[in-house]
C-alpha positions as CSV (number, residue, x, y, z in Angstrom):
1,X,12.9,21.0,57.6
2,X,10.8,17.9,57.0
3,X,8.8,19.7,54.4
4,X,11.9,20.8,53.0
5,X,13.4,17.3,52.6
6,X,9.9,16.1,51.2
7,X,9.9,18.7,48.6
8,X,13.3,17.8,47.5
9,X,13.1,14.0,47.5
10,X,9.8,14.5,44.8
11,X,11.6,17.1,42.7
12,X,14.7,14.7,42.8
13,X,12.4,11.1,41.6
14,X,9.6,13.4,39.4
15,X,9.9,12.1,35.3
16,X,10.7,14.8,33.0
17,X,8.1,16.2,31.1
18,X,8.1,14.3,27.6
19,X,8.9,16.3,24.5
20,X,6.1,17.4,21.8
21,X,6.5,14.4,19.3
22,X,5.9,15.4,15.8
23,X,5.1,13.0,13.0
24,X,5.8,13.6,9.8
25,X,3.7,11.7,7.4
26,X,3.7,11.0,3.3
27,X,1.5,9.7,1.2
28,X,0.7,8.9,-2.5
29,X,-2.9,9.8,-1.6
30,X,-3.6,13.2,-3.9
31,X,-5.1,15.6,-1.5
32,X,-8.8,15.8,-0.7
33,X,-9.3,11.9,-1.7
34,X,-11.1,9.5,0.9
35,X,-7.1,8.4,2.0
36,X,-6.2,11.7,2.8
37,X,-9.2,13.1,4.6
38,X,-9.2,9.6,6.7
39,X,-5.6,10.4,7.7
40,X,-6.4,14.5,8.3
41,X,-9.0,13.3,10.7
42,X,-6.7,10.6,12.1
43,X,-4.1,13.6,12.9
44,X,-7.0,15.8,14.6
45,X,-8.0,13.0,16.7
46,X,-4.2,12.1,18.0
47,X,-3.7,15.8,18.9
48,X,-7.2,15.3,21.2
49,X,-5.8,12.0,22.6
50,X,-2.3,13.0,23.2
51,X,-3.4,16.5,24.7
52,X,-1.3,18.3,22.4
53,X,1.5,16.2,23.0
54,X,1.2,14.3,19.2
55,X,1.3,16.1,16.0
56,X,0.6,14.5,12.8
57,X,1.9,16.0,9.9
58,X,0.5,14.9,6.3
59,X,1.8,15.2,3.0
60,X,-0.4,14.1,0.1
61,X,0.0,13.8,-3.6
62,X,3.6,12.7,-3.3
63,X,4.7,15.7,-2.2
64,X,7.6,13.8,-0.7
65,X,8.3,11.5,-3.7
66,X,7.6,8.5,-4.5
67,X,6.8,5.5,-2.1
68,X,10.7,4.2,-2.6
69,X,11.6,8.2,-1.4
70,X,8.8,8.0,1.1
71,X,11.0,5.0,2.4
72,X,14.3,6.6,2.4
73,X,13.3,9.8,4.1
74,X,11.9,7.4,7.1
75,X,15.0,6.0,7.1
76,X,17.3,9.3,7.2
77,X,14.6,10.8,9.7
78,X,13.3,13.2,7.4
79,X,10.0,11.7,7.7
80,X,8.5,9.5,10.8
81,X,5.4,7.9,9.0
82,X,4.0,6.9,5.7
83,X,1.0,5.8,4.6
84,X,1.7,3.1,1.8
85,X,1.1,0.7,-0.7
86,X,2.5,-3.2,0.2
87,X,4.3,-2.5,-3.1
88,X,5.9,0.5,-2.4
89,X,7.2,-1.1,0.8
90,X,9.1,-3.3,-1.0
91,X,12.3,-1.1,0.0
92,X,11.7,-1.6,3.9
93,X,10.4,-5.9,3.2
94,X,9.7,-7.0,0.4
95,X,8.0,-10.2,1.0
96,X,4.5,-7.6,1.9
97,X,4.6,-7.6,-2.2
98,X,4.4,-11.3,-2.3
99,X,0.2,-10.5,-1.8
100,X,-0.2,-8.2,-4.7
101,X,1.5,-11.3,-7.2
102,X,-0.7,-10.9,-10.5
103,X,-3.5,-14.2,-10.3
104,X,-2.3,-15.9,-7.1
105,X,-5.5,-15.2,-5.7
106,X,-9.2,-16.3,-6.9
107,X,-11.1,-13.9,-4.7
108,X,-10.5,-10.8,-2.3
109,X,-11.7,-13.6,0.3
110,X,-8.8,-16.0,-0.2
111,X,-6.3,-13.2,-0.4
112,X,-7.6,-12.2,3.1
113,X,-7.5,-15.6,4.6
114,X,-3.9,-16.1,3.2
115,X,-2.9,-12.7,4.7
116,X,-4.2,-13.5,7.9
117,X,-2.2,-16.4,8.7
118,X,1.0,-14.1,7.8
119,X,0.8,-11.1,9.0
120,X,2.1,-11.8,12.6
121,X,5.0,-13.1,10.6
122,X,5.0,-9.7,8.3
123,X,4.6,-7.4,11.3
124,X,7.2,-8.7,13.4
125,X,9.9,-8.4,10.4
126,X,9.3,-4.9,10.0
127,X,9.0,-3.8,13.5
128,X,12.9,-6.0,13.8
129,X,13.7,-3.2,11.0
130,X,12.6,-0.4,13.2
131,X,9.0,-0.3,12.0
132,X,5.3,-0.2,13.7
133,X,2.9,-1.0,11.9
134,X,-0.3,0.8,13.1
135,X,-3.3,-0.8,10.9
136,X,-2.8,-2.3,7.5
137,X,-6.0,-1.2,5.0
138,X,-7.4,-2.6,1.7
139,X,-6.4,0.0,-0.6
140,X,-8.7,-2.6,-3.3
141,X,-8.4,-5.2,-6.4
142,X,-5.8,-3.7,-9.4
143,X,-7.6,-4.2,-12.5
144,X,-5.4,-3.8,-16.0
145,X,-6.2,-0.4,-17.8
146,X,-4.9,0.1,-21.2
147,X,-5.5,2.5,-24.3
148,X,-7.1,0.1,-26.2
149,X,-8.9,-3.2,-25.7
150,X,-6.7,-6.6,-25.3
151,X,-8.6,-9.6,-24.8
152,X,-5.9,-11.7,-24.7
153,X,-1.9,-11.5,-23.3
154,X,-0.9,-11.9,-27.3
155,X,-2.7,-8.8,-28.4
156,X,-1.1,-7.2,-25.6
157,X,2.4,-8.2,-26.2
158,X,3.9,-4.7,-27.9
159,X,2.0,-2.6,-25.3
160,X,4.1,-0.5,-23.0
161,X,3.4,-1.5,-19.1
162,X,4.2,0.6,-16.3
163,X,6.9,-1.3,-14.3
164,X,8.3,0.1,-11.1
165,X,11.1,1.8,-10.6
166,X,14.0,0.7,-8.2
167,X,12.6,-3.5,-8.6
168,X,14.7,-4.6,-12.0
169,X,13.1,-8.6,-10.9
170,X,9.5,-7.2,-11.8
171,X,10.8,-5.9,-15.1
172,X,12.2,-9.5,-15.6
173,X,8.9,-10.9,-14.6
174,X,6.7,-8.5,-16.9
175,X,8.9,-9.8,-20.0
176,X,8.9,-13.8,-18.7
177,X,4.6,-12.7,-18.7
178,X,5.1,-12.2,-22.5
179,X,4.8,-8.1,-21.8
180,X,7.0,-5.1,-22.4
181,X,7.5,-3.0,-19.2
182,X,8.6,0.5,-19.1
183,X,10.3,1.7,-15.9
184,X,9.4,5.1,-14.8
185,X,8.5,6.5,-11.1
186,X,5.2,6.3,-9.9
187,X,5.2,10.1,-9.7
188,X,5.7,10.3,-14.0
189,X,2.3,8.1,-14.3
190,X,0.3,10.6,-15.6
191,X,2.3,12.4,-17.7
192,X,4.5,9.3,-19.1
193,X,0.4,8.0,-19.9
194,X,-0.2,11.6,-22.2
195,X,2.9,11.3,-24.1
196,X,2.1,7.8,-24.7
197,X,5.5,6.5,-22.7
198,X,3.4,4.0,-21.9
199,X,0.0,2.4,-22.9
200,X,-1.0,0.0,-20.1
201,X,-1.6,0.4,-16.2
202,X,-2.3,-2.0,-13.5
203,X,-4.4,-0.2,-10.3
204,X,-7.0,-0.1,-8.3
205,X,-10.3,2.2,-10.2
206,X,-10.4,4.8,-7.1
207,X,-6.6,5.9,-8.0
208,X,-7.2,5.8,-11.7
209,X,-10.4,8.2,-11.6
210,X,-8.7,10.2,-9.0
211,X,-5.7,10.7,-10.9
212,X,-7.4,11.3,-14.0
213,X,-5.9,8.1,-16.0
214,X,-8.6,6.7,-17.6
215,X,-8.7,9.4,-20.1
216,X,-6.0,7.6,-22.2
217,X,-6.1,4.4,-20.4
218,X,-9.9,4.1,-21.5
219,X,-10.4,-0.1,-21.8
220,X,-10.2,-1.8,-18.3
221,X,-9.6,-5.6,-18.2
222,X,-12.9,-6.9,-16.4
223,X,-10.8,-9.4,-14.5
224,X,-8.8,-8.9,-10.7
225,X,-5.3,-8.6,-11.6
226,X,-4.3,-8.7,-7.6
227,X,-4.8,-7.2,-4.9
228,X,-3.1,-4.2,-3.0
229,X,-2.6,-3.9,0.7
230,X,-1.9,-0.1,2.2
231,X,-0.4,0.0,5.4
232,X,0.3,3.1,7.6
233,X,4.3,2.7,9.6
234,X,6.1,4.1,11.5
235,X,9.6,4.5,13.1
236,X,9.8,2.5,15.7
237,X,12.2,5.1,17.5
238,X,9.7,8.3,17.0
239,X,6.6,6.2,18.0
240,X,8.6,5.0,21.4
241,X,9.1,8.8,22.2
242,X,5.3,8.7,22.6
243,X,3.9,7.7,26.3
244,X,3.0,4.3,26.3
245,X,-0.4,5.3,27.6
246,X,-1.2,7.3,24.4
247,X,0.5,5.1,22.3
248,X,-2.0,2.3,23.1
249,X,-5.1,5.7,22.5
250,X,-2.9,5.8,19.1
251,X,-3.1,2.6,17.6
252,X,-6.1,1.9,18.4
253,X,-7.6,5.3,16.7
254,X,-5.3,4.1,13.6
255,X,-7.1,0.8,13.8
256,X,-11.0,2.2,13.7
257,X,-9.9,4.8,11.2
258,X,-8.3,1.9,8.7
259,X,-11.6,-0.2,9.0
260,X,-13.7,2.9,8.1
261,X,-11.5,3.7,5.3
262,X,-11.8,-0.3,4.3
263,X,-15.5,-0.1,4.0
264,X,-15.2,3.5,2.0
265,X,-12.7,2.5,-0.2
266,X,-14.8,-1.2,-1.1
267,X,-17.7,1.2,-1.9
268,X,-15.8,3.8,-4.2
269,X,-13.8,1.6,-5.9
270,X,-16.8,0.4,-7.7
271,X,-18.6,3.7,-7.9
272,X,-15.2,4.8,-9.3
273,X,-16.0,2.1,-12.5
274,X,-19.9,3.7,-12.9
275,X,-18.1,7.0,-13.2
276,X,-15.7,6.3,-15.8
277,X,-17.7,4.5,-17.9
278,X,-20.1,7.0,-17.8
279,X,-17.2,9.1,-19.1
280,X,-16.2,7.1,-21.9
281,X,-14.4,3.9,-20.2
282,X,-15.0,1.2,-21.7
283,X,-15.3,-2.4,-19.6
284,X,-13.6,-5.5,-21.9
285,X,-14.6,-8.9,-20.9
286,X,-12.0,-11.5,-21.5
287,X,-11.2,-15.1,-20.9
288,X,-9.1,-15.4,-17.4
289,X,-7.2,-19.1,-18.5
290,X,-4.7,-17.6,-20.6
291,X,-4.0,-14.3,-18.8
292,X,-3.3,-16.7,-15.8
293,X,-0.7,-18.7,-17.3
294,X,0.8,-15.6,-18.6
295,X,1.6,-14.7,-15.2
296,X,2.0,-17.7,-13.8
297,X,4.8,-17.9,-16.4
298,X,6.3,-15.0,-14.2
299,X,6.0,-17.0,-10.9
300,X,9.6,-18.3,-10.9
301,X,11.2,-14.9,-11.4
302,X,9.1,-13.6,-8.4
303,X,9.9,-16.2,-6.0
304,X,13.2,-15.2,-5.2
305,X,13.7,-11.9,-7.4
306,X,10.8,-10.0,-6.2
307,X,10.2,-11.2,-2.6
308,X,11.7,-13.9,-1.0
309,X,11.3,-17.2,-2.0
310,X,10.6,-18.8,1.4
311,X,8.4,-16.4,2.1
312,X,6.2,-16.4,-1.3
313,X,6.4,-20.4,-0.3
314,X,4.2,-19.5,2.9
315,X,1.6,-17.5,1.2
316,X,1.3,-20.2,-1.6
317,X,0.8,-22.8,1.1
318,X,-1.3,-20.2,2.9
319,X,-3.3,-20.0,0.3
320,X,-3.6,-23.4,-0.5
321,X,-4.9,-24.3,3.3
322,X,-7.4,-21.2,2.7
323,X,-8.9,-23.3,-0.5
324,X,-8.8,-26.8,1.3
325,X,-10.5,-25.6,4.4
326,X,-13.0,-23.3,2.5
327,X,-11.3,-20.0,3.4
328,X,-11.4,-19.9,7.2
């Protein structure tokens, strides 16, 4: 009877077995680049973690749309996770953006220092939106790739810039810049690039071999334009279906995956420039002081149209304590 009563009482306080959780992931990244084979190897090592328990799903190439899509099928449930761009986030928060504004920065190094003293701040906005982030990566410095060679924001002034979709206030700043933006999707790139849509890019080299655009887009601006944060997120309610145990095994597998991709990603970005101009991309050097007051000129329609205008405050002050205590 005893033994009886025993067996009930643990069958009574036992936890149910938790459910399979499956994550469904997106990505720009086109399939077999460094970002997607970092994030195929990042699923294969949760499934070992997890015992079977996590499945990560990816899609590459855009197969689910656009970043902005990407976003809204997180939000529906249609997809759990995404790996993407600070920019393309701008749907979920867009003060992430407020990092990728065109000559804020000097360096990579100041950008970083500024972005460490608010990303406590950044994470804790988007996890109150029903967002984790699990590792933020350095997806690299956006350089300005055009059909033909501008040295100077007036010879550029009747080219046709890609401008996002969905963010009307970065239209408005591309024209304040002196520029003429074209709106399309990030998905018509390529083809919107062969018609001659538009004439002008601004990305990182990696994306632009990968994707092929430097065959029309053949003169690169040898100056940083900004820099561009990736981050992988996800919903806050599919990651909480995870055992807290694993979820710590997770994270931290997101984390030594991101800073393997970091150090990859540095390297091919300039192998990426060798290998264009080997095939036909030309490198135009140009005088930085009037291409930063062009878009500096764009600075007021940002801070508040863009991203918020308290927030692009903080990062400006960020930045400025990063330059008076020598980056640290």
């Amino acid at each position: 009877m005893t033994k009886l009563l025993l067996a009930a009482l643990l069958a009574a306080t036992a936890l149910p077995a938790r459910a399979q959780v499956i994550v469904k992931l997106g990505t720009l990244a086109p399939a077999g680049s460094t970002w997607h084979e970092i994030l195929k190897e990042m699923g294969k090592r949760w499934e070992e973690a997890s015992g079977g328990q996590v499945k990560l799903r990816v899609y590459p190439g855009g197969a689910q749309g656009s970043e902005g899509e990407m976003v809204r099928k997180m939000e529906i449930g249609q997809l759990q996770a995404a790996a993407i761009s600070n920019v393309g986030m701008h749907d979920v928060l867009p003060d992430p953006q407020t990092l990728s504004v065109p000559m804020l920065f000097g360096s990579e190094a100041e950008m970083e220092c500024a972005f460490a003293r608010v990303r406590a701040h950044l994470e804790a906005d988007l996890l109150a939106r029903g967002f984790v982030v699990l590792q933020w990566s350095r997806i690299g410095a956006m350089s300005l790739f055009c059909d033909a060679g501008y040295r100077t924001p007036a010879e550029m002034k009747n080219a046709r810039v890609f401008a996002w979709e969905g963010d009307p206030k970065s239209v408005d700043a591309w024209r304040a810049a002196g520029f003429s933006p074209v709106v399309l999707s990030s998905t018509d790139i390529v083809p919107s690039l062969q018609t001659g849509m538009i004439d002008c890019i601004t990305n990182v080299p990696l994306y632009v071999l990968t994707a092929r655009l430097f065959e029309k887009a053949n003169h690169m601006m040898d100056l940083p334009w900004g820099w561009i944060l990736g981050a992988t997120i996800v919903r806050r309610d599919a990651w909480e279906r995870i055992d807290p145990a694993i979820r710590a095994k997770l994270a931290a597998i997101a984390v030594e995956l991101g800073r393997k991709v970091d150090v990859e990603v540095r390297r091919l970005n300039v192998d990426a420039v060798a290998a264009m101009k080997r095939q036909g991309l030309t490198v135009v050097p140009v005088d930085p002081a009037p291409w930063r007051a062009a878009m500096e000129r764009s600075w007021p329609i940002v801070r508040g149209g863009v991203v918020p205008a308290a927030f692009f405050d903080e990062v400006k002050a960020a930045r400025d304590a990063c330059r008076a205590t020598g980056g640290r």
